[in-house]
Residue frames as qw, qx, qy, qz and C-alpha x, y, z in Angstrom:
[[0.681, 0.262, 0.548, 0.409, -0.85, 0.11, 4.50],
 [0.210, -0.439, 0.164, 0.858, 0.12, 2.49, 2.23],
 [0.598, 0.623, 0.504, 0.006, -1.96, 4.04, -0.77],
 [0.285, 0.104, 0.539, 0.786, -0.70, 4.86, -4.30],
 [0.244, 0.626, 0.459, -0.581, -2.63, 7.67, -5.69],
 [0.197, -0.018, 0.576, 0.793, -2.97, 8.30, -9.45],
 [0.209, 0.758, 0.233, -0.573, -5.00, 11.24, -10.25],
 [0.289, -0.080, 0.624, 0.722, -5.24, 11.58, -13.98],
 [0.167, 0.292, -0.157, -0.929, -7.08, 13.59, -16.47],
 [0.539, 0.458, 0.707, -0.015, -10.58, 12.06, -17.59],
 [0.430, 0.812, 0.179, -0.352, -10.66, 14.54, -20.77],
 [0.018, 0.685, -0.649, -0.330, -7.44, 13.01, -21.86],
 [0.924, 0.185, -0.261, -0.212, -8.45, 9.61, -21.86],
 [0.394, 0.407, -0.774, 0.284, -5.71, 8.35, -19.32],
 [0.817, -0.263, 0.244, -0.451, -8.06, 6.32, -17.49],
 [0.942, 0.250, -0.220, 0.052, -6.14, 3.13, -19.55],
 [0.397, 0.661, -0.388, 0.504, -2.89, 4.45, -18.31],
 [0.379, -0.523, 0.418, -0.639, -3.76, 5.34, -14.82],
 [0.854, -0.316, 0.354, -0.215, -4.86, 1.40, -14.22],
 [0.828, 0.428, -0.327, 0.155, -1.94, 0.07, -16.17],
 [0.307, 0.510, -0.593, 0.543, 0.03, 1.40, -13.43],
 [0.500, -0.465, 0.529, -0.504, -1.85, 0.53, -10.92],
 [0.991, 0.021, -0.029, -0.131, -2.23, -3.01, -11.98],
 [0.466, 0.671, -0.459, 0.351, 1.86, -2.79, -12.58],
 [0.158, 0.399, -0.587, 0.686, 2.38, -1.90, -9.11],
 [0.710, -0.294, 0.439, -0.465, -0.21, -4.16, -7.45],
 [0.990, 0.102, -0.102, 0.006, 1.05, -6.89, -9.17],
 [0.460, 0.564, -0.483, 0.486, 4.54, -5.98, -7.79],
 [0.205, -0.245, 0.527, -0.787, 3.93, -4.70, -4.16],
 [0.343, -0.405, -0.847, -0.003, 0.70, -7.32, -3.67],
 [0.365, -0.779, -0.496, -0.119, -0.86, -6.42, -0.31],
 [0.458, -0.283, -0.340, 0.771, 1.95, -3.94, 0.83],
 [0.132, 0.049, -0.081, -0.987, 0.15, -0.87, -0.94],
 [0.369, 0.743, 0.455, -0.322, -3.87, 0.30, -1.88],
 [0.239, 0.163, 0.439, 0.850, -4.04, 1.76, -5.07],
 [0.253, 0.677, 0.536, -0.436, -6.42, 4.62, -5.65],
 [0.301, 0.359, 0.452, 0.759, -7.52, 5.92, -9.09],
 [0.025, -0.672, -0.435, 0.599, -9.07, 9.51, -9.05],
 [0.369, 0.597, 0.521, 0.486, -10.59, 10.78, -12.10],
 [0.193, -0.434, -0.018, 0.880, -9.82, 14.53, -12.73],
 [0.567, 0.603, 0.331, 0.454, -10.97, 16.68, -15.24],
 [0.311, -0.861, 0.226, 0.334, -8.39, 19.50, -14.71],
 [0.644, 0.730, -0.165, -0.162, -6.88, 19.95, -18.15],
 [0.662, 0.619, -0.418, 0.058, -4.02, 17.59, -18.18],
 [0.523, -0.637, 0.486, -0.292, -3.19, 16.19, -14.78],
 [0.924, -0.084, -0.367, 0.072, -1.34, 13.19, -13.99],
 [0.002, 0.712, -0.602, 0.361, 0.20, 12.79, -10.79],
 [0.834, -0.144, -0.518, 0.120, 1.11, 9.97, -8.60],
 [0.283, -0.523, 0.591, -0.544, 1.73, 10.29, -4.71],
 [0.733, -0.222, -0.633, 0.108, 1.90, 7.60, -2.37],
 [0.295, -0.829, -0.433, 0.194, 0.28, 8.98, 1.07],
 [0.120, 0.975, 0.187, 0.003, 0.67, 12.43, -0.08],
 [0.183, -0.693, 0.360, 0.597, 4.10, 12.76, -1.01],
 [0.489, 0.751, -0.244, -0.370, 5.16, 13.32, -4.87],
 [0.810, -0.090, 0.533, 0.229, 6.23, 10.54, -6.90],
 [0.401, 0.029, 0.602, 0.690, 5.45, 11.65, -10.08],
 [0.320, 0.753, 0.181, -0.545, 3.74, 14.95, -11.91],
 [0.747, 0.319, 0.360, 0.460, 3.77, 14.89, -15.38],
 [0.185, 0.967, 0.014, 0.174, 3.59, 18.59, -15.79],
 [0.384, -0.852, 0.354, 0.003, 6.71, 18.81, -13.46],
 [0.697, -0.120, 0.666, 0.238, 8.54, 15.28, -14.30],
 [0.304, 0.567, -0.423, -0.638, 7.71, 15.88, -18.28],
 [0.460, 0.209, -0.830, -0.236, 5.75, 13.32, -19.45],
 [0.894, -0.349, -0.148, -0.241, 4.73, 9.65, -17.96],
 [0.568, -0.458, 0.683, -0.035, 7.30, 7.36, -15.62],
 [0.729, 0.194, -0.591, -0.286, 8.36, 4.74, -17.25],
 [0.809, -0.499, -0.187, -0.250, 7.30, 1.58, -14.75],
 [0.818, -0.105, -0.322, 0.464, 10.71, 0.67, -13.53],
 [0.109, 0.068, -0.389, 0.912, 11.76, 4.03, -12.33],
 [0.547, -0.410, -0.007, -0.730, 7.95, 4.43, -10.90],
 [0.892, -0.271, -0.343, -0.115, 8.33, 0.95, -9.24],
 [0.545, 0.253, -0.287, 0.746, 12.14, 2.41, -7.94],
 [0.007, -0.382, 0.340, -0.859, 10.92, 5.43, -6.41],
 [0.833, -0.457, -0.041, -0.310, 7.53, 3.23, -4.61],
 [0.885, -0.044, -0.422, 0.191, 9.86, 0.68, -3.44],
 [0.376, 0.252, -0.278, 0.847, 12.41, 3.28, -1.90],
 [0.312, -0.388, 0.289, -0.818, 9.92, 4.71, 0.33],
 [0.756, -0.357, -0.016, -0.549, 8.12, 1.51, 1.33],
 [0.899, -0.268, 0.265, 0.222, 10.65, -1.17, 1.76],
 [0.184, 0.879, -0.417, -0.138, 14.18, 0.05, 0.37],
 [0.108, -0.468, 0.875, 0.061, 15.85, -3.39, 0.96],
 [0.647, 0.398, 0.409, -0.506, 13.23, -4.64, -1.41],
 [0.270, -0.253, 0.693, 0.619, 14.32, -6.54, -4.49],
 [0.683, 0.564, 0.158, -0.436, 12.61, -6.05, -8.01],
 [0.782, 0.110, 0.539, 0.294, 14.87, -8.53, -9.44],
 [0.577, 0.384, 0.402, 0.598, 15.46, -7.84, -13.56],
 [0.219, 0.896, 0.155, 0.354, 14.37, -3.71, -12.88],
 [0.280, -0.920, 0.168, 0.216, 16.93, -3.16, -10.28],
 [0.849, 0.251, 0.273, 0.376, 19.59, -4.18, -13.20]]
């Protein structure tokens, strides 16, 4: 099974963030993924990998995902012929 990683900054306070997406994307993907949350305290981190490759860095990406292109780029590596209905509009 794959695991979602989301590594995010505890000195930001994106501990609310970090399980918004993972609740997002375990209420999307069910039992095809694991989510892990990994508190940082490396001055600004958020990143998101799903078994170590790069989904999303904010430093690098600019910013957060918004959930439909973070549910786009999981889907596209674990099942590509995967509908998400109203986000693949």
């Amino acid at each position: 099974m794959p695991n979602l990683e989301i590594t995010y900054c505890i000195g930001c306070n994106w501990l609310l963030r970090a399980g918004w997406y993972a609740q997002e994307c375990l209420s999307t993907f069910g039992t095809a993924i694991s989510v892990t949350l990994i508190p940082d305290d490396t001055g600004g981190v958020f990143r998101i990998s799903l078994d170590g490759t790069p989904i999303w860095d904010r430093k690098r990406d600019g910013g957060f995902p918004d959930i439909r292109t973070l549910k786009q780029r999981i889907r596209n590596l674990i099942e590509p012929d995967l509908s998400l209905g109203h986000l693949d509009r």
